[in-house]
N, C-alpha and C positions, 0 to 999 in steps of 0.2 A: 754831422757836427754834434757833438757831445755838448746837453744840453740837461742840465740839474734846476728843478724847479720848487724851490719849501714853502710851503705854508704849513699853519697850523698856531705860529705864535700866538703871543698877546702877555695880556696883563694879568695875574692871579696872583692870589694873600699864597701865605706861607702855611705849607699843608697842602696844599691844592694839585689838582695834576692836568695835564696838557699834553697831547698827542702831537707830533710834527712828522706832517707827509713830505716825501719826497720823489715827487715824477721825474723818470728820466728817459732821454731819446738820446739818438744818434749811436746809440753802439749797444753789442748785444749784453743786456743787463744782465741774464741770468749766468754770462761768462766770467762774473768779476765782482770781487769782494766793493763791500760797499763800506763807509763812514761817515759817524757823525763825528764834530769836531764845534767846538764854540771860541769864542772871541768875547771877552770883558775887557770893558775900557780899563785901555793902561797897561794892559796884560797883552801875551803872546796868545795865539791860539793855540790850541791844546786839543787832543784827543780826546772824545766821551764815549764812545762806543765804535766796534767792527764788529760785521759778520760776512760768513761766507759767503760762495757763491749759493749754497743750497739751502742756506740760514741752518747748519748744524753746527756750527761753531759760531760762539761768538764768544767777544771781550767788550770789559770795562776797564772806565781809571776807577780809581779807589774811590773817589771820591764819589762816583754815583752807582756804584755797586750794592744792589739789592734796592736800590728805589728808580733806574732806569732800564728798560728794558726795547733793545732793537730788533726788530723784524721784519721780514722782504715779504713781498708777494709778485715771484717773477713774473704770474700771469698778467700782471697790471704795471712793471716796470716801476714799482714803488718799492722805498724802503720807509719804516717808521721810527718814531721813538717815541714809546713811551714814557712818558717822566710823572712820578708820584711822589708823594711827600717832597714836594718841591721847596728850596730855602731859599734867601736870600743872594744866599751867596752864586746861584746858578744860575743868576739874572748874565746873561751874554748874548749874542748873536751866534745861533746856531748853524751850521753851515753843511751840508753832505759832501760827498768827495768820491769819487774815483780815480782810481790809477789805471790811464787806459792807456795802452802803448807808449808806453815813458814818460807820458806827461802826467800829473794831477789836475784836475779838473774840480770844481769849485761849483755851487750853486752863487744865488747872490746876499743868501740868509734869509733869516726868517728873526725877529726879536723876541727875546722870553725875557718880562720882569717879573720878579716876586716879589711884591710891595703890602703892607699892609693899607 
């Protein structure tokens, strides 16, 4: 059973930066692209970042391009995300994801405010 597990949140001023781990079981990890993805109250969730299965490729949204940065480590079934110059505005519930044999698959989040 496919099985996404984040920590890493919390609470940090504007400026600040925050790592979010993401363990994963039940299917083979290093087979399959990974995602992070956030949710803000009131809003849809949204795309923040993909990468491949080998972490040679990756993408961002615009909006966190050049201050976040994702990265795997198959041997440990983990994917991260870095986040630097964190703002306000990126205060959401962050979420990883897989697309494993036609389903999407969800951790349960992890929360990042950015509050002064």
């Amino acid at each position: 059973q496919v099985q996404l597990v984040e920590s890493g949140g919390g609470l940090v001023q504007p400026g600040g930066s925050l790592r979010l781990s993401c363990a994963a079981s039940g299917f083979t990890f290093s087979l399959y692209d990974m995602s992070w993805y956030r949710q803000a109250p009131g809003k849809e969730r949204e795309l923040v970042a993909g990468i491949s299965t080998t972490g040679g490729s990756t993408n961002y949204a615009d909006s966190v391009k050049g201050r976040f940065t994702i990265s795997r480590d198959n041997a440990r079934n983990t994917v991260y995300l870095q986040m630097n110059s964190l703002k306000p505005e990126d205060t959401a519930v962050y979420f990883c994801s897989v697309y494993h044999r036609g389903n999407r698959y969800w951790g349960q989040g992890t929360q990042v405010t950015v509050s002064s």
